[in-house]
N, C-alpha and C positions, 0 to 999 in steps of 0.2 A: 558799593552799598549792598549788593544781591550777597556778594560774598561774606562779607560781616554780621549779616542774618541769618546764613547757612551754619557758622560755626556758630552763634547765639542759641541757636534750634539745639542744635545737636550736643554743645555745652549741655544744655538744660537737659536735653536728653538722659543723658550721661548724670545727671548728678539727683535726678528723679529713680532712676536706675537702682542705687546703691540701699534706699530702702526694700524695695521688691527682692531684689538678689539677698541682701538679708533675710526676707520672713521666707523666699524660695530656700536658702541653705536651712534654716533649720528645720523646714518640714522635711530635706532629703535627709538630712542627722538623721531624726527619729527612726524614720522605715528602712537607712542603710543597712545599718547592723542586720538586720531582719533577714533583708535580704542576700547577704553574706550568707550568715547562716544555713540560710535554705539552699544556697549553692552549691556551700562546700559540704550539707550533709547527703544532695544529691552524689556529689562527686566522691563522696570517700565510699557511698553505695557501689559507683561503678567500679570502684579499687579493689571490693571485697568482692564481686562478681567474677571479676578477671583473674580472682585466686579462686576460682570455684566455689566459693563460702557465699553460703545462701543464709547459713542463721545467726553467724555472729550479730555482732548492734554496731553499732557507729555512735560512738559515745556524745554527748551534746556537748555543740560547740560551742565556746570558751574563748567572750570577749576578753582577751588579758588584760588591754589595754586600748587606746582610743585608737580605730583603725589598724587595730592587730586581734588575729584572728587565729583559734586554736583548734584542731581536727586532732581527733586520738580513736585508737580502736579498741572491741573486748579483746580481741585474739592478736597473736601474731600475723604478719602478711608478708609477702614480697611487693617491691613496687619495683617496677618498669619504670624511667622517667619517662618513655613515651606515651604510657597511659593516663600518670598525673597532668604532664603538659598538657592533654589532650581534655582529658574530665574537666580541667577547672576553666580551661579558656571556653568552653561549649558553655558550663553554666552562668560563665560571670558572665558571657556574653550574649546569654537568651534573656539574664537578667539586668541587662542594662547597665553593667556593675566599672566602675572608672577601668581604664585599659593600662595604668600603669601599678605594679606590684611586684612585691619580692613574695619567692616561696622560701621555706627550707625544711626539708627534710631532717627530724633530727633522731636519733637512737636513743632509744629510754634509757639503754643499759649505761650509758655511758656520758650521753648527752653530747655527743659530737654531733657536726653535720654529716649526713649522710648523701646529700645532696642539696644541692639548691639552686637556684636560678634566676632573673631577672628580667620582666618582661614591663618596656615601652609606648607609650605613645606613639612614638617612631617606631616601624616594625623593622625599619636597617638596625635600629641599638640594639635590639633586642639580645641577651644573652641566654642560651638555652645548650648548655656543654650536656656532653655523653649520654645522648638517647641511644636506646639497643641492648647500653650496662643493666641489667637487671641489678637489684639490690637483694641481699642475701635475706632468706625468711628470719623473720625480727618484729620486735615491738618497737614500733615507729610512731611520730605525731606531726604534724602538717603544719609549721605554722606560714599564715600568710600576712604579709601587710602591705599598706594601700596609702600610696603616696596621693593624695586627692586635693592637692596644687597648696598655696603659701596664701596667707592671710594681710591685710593692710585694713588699718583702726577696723579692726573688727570685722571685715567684710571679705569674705571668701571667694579668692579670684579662681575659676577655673569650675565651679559648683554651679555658675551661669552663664549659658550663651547668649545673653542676654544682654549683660556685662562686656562682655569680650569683643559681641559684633557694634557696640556702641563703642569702644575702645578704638575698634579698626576704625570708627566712621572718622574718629576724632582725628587719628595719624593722618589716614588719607586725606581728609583736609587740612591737615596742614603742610601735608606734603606740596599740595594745590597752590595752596596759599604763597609758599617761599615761590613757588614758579609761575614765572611768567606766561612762557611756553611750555609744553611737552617738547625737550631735546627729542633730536631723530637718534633713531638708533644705528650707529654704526657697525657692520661687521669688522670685526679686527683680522688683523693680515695676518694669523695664523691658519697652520693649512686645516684642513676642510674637508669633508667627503662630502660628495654629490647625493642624495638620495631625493628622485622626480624635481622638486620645485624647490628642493629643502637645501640648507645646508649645515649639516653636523658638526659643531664645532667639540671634540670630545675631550680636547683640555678644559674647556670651560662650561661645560654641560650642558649643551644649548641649542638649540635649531633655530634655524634662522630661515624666513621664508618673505622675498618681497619685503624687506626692512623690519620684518615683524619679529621679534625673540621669545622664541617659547623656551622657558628654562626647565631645567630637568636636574632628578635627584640623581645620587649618584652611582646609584641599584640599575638608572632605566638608561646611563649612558653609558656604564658597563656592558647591560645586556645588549643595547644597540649597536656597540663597537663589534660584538662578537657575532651579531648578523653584517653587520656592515661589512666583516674579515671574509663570509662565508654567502653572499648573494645570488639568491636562487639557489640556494642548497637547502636542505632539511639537515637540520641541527637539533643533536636525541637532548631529550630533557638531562640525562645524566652530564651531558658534556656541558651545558649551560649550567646546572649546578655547581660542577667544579671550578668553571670559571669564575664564576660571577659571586659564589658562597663561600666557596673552601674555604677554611681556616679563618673565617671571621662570623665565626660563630652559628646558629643550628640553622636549617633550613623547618621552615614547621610548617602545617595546614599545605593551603592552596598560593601564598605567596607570590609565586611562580607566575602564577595564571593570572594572578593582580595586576602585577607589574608587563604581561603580556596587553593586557587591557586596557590598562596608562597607556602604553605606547602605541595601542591602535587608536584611539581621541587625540595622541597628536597629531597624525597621518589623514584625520580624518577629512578634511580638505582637499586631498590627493589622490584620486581615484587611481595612479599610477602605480602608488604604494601600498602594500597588504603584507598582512604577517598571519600567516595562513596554517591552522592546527592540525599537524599529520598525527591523527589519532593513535594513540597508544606507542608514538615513538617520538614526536618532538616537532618544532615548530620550521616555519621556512619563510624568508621574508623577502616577496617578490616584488620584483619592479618590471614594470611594464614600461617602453620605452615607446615613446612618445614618436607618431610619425611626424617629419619634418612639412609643414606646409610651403 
C-alpha cells in the first residue's frame, strides 16, 4: 500500500510539473536570445583586443534563426582558435547559457569554414580540432548554434530541472517497484588492481570496495590505470595528457584538474589513498600501506 502512494505522489508530481516547466520555458525564450547576444558581443570584444584593435565595432548580433546566432566585425581580424574557444566558454558560462553548441567560423570572401568546432554536455565528446593554427588576417563571422534539448506535445525537456528530477524520481521507483530486494553486488572474476580497501576493475570502469561499486566514466579509469602503472611516482601533467587525450580530441580549460578531483571523492573513505599535486609538474598517487595488526 505504502508503495502504491509513493508512485500516486510522484505520478501527480510529474504531471502538475508540465504546466510550470511550460510558463518556466517560455520566460527562458524571451531573455535567451538577450543573453546570447550580450555574450557573444562580449567575446568578439576580447577577439578584437588580442589583435590589438581598440576602435573597430563588433557589429550587432544577428538572430538568423531560432537558436542560431550571428557575430561579424567592421574590420578584418585574425582569430586563434584558442582565443575564440576560450572567449565564448567564459561568457556563455558566466551567463548561465546551455553547455551544448556548435561554432563555425566562416570567410566572407568565400563563405567556407574556416574553422569550427563542437562543444558537449559531456566534456569527454567534446570536439575542439587545431588550437595553436592561428587563422590568416580576413573578414570573418562567428556563427553559433545551441542545441537546447527536443520537445514532446509542447513541452520542453531539458529547459527544466524541475522536469528532469521529477522524471528520475519516476524511474527510480519503478525501478523499486520491479524489485523485491536490492541484488548483492558481485565482483566479477576479472583481474583487479589492489588500491588500500579498493578494487579497480579497469575493463569495466569500477571500484569496488567491501561489495559496494562506485562506477566511473571512462576519462577517470584511464587516468587511474596510468597512476595505478606508476604508484608513488610523480606523473608530469604532459604525460597524463598524452595518454589519457591524444588523438581524441582538444584538451581545454582546467579538465584535467576536474577529473583529478572526481577521483579524489572517490578515495575519499580511504585515508591510505591520496593523489597528491606536485605543483607546477604533475600529480602522484600515494598509497600508504596499512600496518598489519
Amino acid at each position: 500500500m505504502k508503495k502504491v502512494t509513493y508512485v500516486f505522489c510522484v505520478l501527480f508530481l510529474l504531471g502538475i510539473s508540465f504546466p510550470i516547466s511550460g510558463y518556466s520555458s517560455e520566460e527562458n525564450d524571451k531573455t535567451f536570445p538577450s543573453l546570447v547576444k550580450v555574450a557573444m558581443r562580449n567575446a568578439g570584444n576580447s577577439l578584437l583586443l588580442q589583435n590589438n584593435d581598440s576602435t573597430s565595432l563588433v557589429l550587432p548580433i544577428i538572430e538568423t534563426k531560432k537558436n542560431y546566432f550571428l557575430l561579424s566585425f567592421q574590420t578584418e581580424l585574425s582569430i586563434t582558435p584558442d582565443s575564440i574557444v576560450k572567449a565564448l566558454d567564459q561568457n556563455f558560462t558566466a551567463l548561465n547559457l546551455p553547455e551544448a553548441y556548435l561554432v563555425e567560423v566562416i570567410n566572407c570572401t568565400n563563405q567556407e569554414v574556416s574553422y569550427s568546432y563542437a562543444v558537449s554536455n559531456d566534456e569527454e565528446k567534446n570536439i575542439i580540432p587545431c588550437l595553436g593554427r592561428k587563422l590568416p588576417l580576413s573578414c570573418y563571422t562567428v556563427h553559433v548554434s545551441f542545441h537546447r534539448g527536443t520537445s514532446l506535445m509542447g513541452f520542453r525537456f531539458g529547459s527544466s530541472w524541475y522536469v528532469l528530477i521529477l522524471l528520475f524520481l519516476v524511474g527510480t521507483t519503478l525501478f523499486f517497484w520491479a524489485k523485491k530486494k536490492r541484488e548483492t553486488i558481485v565482483s566479477d572474476v576479472l583481474s583487479f588492481a589492489a588500491l588500500g580497501d579498493y578494487k579497480f576493475y579497469k575493463a569495466q570502469n569500477k571500484l569496488v570496495k567491501n561489495d559496494r561499486s562506485i562506477q566511473l566514466t571512462l576519462k577517470e579509469s584511464e587516468l587511474l590505470q596510468v597512476f595505478c602503472d606508476n604508484p608513488n611516482q610523480v606523473v608530469k601533467r604532459d604525460f597524463l595528457l598524452k595518454e589519457v587525450w591524444e588523438n581524441k580530441g582538444v584538451f581545454v580549460g582546467r579538465s584535467l584538474d576536474t577529473f583529478i578531483s572526481k577521483l579524489r571523492k572517490k578515495f575519499k573513505d580511504d585515508n591510505s589513498i591520496n593523489i597528491v599535486n606536485i605543483h607546477g609538474v604533475g600529480y602522484k598517487l600515494e598509497i600508504i600501506k596499512k600496518a598489519r595488526r
